[in-house]
N, C-alpha and C positions, 0 to 999 in steps of 0.2 A: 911374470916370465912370458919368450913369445909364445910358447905351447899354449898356455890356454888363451890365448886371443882368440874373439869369433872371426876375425881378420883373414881365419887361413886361407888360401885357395888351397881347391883340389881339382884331381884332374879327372875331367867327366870320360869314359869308357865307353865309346859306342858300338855294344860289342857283336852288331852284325856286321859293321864296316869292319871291322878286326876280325871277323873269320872270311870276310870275301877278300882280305888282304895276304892274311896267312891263312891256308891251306891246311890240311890234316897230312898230305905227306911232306909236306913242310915241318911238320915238328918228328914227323916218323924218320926222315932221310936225310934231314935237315937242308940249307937256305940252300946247297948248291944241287938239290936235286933235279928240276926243269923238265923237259918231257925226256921221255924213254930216250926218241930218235937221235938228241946229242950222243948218248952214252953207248949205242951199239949198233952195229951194222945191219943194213937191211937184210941177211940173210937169217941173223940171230933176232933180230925182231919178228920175222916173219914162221920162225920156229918156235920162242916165247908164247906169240899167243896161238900158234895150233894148235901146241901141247898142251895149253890151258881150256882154249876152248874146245879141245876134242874130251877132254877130262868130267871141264864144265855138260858140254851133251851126255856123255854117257851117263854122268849120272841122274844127271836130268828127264834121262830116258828110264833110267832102271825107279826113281821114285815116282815117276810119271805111270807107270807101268803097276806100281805098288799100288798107289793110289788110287788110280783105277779099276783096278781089283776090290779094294777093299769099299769102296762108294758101291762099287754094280753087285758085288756080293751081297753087301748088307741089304739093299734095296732088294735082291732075288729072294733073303731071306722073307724080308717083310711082305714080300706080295704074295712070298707061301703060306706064311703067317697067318695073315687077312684072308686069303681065300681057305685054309684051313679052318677058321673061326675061332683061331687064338686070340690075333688083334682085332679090333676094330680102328679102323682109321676113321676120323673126321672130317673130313677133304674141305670141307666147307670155313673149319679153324684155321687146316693149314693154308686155305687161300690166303684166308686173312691178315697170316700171321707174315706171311712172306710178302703181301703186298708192304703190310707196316714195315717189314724189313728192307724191301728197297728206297720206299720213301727215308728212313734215318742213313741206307747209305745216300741217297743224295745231294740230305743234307752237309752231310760229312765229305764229298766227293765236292760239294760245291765250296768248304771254307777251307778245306786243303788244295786248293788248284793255285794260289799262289807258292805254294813250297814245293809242286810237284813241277810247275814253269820252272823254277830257278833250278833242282834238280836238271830236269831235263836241258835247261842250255848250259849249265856247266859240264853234266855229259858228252854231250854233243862238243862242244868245245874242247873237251879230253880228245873226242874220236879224235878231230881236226889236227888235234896237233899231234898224235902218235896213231894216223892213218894206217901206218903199217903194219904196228903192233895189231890196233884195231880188224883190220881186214885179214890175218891171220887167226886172229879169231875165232871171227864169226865162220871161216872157212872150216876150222878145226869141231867148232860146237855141232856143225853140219855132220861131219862125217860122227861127232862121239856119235847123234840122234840116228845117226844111221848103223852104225854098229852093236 
């Protein structure tokens, strides 16, 4: 029969050129989705991403804010710690151990810099084509971090 012939062709998948071809809101919106600026007026783009980016600050601000509590806390703990003679610290380990630790990020910063280009210009390419969305934004994320 033809099925089992080793004769078959198949068809090779080159499946980076198919995700730079179709998109992720391509399958979320589907084919006729395009940028934002076809589908609504500069006044409603210009509100979309205030509202988003004043959203995106604020919370930005309030875990920002969290976080840094809880980093300079733990650290206030520990240096009462150690001068109480609870702890003792090693300083000499921790050098070490953080020097090794920037070297394996380097490593790591250096074999992801190719996916972090192609991010970054397909971003940038977002901004370009939905400027208005974009620059409502970053307008709105401003005022969340200031609220």
């Amino acid at each position: 029969s033809d099925h089992d012939s080793d004769d078959d062709s198949y068809e090779v998948l080159d499946l980076t050129e198919y995700a730079r071809r179709h998109h992720w809101w391509n399958r979320l919106f589907g084919r006729n989705s395009g940028p934002i600026v076809e589908k609504y007026s500069v006044a409603t783009q210009i509100v979309m991403g205030g509202v988003t980016g004043w959203c995106a600050g604020f919370l930005f601000q309030k875990v920002g804010k969290l976080a840094a509590t809880a980093v300079g806390g733990g650290f206030l703990l520990l240096q009462i710690a150690s001068h109480s003679g609870y702890v003792q610290v090693d300083w000499k380990r921790v050098e070490k151990d953080v020097n090794k630790a920037k070297k394996q990020l380097k490593k790591r910063a250096n074999k992801a810099a190719p996916e972090i280009n192609t991010l970054i210009e397909e971003s940038t390419e977002f901004i370009k084509q939905n400027i208005v969305v974009s620059s409502g934004f970053v307008g709105g994320f401003l005022l969340g971090l200031a609220s």
